[in-house]
N, C-alpha and C positions, 0 to 999 in steps of 0.2 A: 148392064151397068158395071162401070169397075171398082174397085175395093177400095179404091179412095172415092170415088162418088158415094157410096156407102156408108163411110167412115162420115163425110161429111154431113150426108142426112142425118144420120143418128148423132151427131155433135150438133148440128141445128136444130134435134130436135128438141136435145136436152139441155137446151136455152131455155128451152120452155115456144119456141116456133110452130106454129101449126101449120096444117100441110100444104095449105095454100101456099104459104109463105114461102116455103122451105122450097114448092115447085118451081115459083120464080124465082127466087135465089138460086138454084143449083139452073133451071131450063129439065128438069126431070119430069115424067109424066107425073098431077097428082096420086095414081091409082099406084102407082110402082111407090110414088112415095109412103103412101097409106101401109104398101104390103110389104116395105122394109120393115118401116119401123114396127108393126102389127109381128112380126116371123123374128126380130132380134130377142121379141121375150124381155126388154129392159125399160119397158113403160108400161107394163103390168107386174104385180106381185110377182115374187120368187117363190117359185113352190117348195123347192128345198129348204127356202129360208122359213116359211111360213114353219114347215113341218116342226122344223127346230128348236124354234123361238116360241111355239103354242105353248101356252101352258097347261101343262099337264093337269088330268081330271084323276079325282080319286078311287083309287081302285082298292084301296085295304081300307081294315077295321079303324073307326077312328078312338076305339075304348083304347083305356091304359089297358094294359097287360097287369100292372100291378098298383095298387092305387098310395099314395106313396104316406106314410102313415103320420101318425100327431106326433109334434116335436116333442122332446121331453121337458117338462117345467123346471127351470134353474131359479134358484136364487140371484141374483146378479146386482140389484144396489142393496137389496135387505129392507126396502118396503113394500110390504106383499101386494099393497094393489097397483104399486106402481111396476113389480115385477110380472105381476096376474097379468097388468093392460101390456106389457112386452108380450108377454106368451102369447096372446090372443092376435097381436101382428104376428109374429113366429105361424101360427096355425092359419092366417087368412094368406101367409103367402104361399102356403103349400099349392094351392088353386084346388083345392080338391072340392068340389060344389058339397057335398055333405060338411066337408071342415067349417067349410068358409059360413053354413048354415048356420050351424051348433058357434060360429063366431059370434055372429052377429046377435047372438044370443046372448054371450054372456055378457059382450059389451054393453049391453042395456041392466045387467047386475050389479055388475063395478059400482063403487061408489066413488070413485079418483073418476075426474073427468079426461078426458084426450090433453087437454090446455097444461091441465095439472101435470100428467103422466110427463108429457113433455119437459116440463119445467124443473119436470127431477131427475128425470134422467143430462137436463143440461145438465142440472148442476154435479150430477154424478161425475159423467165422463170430463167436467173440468175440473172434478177434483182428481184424478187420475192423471190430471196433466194434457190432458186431449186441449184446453187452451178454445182460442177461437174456432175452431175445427171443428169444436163441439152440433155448432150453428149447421153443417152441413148434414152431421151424422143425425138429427132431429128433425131437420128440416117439416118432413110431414107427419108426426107423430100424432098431431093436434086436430088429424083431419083422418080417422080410419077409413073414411067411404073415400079418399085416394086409393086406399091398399085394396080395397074389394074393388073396383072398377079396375084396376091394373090385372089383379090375381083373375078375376071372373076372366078378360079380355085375353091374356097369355092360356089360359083354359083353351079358348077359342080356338085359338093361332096352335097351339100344340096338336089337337086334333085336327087340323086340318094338316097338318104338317103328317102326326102318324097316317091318314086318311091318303097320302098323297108318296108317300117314302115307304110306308112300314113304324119306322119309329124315329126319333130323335136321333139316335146313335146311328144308323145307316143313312143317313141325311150327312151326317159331320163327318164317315168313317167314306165315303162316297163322292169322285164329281162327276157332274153332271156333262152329257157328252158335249153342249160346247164348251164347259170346263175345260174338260179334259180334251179335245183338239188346242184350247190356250195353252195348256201345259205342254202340251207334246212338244207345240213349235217352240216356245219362245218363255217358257215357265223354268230355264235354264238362266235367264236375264232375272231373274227374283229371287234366287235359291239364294245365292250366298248374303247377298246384301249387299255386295261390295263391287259391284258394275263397274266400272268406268273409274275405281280408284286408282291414284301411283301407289308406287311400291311403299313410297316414305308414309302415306296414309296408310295403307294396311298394316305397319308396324307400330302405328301407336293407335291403331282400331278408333280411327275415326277421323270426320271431314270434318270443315267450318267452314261458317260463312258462307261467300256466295255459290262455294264447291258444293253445296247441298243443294239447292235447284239445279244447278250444273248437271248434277248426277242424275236430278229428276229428267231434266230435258234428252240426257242421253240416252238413259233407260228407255224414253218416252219412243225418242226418235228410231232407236234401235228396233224396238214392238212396232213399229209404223213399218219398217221396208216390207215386212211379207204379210201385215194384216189383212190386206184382202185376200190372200190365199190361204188363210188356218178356217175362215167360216164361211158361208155361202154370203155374197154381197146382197147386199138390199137394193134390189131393183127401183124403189118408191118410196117418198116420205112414209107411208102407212106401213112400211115394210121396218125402217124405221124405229116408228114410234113403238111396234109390235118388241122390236130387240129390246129398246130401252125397258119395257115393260115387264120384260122377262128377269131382264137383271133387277130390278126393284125389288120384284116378286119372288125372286131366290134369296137375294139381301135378307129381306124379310122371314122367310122361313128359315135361312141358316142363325139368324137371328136369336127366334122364336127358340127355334134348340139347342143354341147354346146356352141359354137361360135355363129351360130344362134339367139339360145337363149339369151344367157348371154356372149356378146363377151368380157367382163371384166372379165369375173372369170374364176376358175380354176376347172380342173379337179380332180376329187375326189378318183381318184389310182384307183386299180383296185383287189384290196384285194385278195381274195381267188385265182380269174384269175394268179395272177404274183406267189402265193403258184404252181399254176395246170401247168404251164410253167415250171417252175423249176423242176416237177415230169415230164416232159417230154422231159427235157434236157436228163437225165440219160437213157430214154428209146432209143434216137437218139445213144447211147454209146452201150448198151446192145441189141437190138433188130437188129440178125443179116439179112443182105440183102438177100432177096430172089433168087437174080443172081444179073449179072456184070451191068446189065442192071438199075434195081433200087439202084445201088451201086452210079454208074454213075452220074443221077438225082438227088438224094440227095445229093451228092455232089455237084453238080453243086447251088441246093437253099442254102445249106448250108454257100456257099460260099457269095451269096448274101443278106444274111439275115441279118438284120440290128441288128436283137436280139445277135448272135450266131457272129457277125463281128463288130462291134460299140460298144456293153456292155464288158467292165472290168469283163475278169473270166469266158465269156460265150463260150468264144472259145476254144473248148479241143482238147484235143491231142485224149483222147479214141474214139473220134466220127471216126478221121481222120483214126485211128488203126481200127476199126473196118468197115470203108467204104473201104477201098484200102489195107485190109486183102487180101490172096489165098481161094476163093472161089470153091469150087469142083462141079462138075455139078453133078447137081441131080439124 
């Protein structure tokens, strides 16, 4: 068989063709056709990718090291129980399950209700000039069992994070190896910010208008010519779904610890990650299902996925056309 009858078997097969098919199409034996596509390795899992994209199991301690201690009691509007029901959010967000204990304890003390507590500190922070603003910085004041189901659940996600890194700070101070292959190739297209600017925009440090998608697009397209060469390709929707799954679940943990760490600040995007997503959107589109079976599946996360269901634009029609397509048996 020559290397273009090759080329074309494996290009008919990943139509989604079965072997039959594929025999009378091409005039090729089925059995040669079976043990092309069987020996290219590209309608089975990538074992390199697999290895990759698994996520990793816990191997360290998931205790704190240090358990992080009770805030100190402020004064802060000058009415003590309305200042008492602040302390007591102060200490249930520490997460620490002894604080959060001895919390929920005193809350039942108090004689200022959550409603009340709230209602003062509105009016505090608008006497200070906080203005409408105020409504943001309050918002849950009136409900403490929001702060103990957040505090208890970030508890959770912390240890599994030390459980799985060591600790928060080797998590953020850290990337991970397909991180770190993103940066090597192409984490030079992110450093400065300024990609695809003229000369006249970098001297007054900044773009407008429709030159800021512009820049997205270029950035985008620039990370597209060699993204299939910085990680191993995904042979299969499952292969896939397993990547997308990955980055979720780092999201998440780097998340997780930067709350830890720095529960005032923000996260720092995810650069090249949200470029290597967008390259694996089109692949959920083009890479067809190996049976009805992984057809199935995929559709069903599909449907769940916050990326692909919740994001403006992410939800396509070609994914749906090419998952609940006429599948021919092999």
């Amino acid at each position: 068989m020559t290397q273009e009858q090759k080329d074309e078997v494996l290009r008919l097969k990943r139509q989604g063709k079965g072997y039959k098919t594929i025999s009378k199409l091409t005039g090729i034996n089925i059995n040669t056709v079976k043990t092309t596509c069987r020996r290219s390795g590209l309608f089975r899992d990538n074992p390199e990718h697999r290895v990759l994209f698994t996520i990793p199991e816990q191997k360290y301690s998931t205790a704190v090291a240090i358990p992080k201690p009770l805030p100190p009691q402020r004064s802060v509007t000058g009415d003590k129980q309305t200042d008492a029901y602040l302390w007591v959010l102060e200490v249930i967000k520490t997460g620490e399950p002894a604080h959060i204990a001895a919390a929920e304890d005193a809350l039942k003390k108090l004689t200022i209700t959550p409603k009340q507590a709230q209602a003062n500190y509105t009016h505090y922070l608008q006497s200070k000039g906080a203005g409408w603003t105020s409504v943001f910085s309050t918002m849950w004041m009136d409900n403490p069992q929001h702060y103990i189901d957040n505090a208890k659940s970030q508890y959770q996600r912390a240890a599994e994070v030390r459980g799985v890194f060591g600790s928060c700070e080797d998590l953020l101070s850290k990337l991970t190896e397909p991180e770190q292959r993103l940066e090597d190739a192409i984490g030079w297209i992110y450093e400065s910010g300024c990609f695809g600017w003229t000369d006249d925009e970098r001297k007054c440090g900044r773009v407008e208008g429709q030159r800021v998608f512009d820049m997205w697009d270029m950035r985008r397209d620039e990370a597209f010519k060699t993204m299939d060469k910085i990680l191993p390709q995904p042979h299969t929707l499952s292969d896939v779904v397993r990547e997308f799954n990955y980055w979720d679940w780092l999201y998440q943990m780097r998340s997780t610890a930067r709350k830890e760490v720095d529960p005032d600040g923000y996260d720092d995007g995810e650069g090249p990650i949200s470029d290597r997503e967008t390259w694996l959107d089109k692949k959920l589109e083009t890479i067809r299902p190996r049976d009805q079976k992984e057809a199935l599946e995929v559709l069903k996360w599909y449907l769940q996925s916050d990326r692909h269901q919740d994001s403006v634009g992410a939800d396509s029609d070609e994914v749906y056309l090419n998952l609940i397509g006429i599948h021919e048996v092999a």
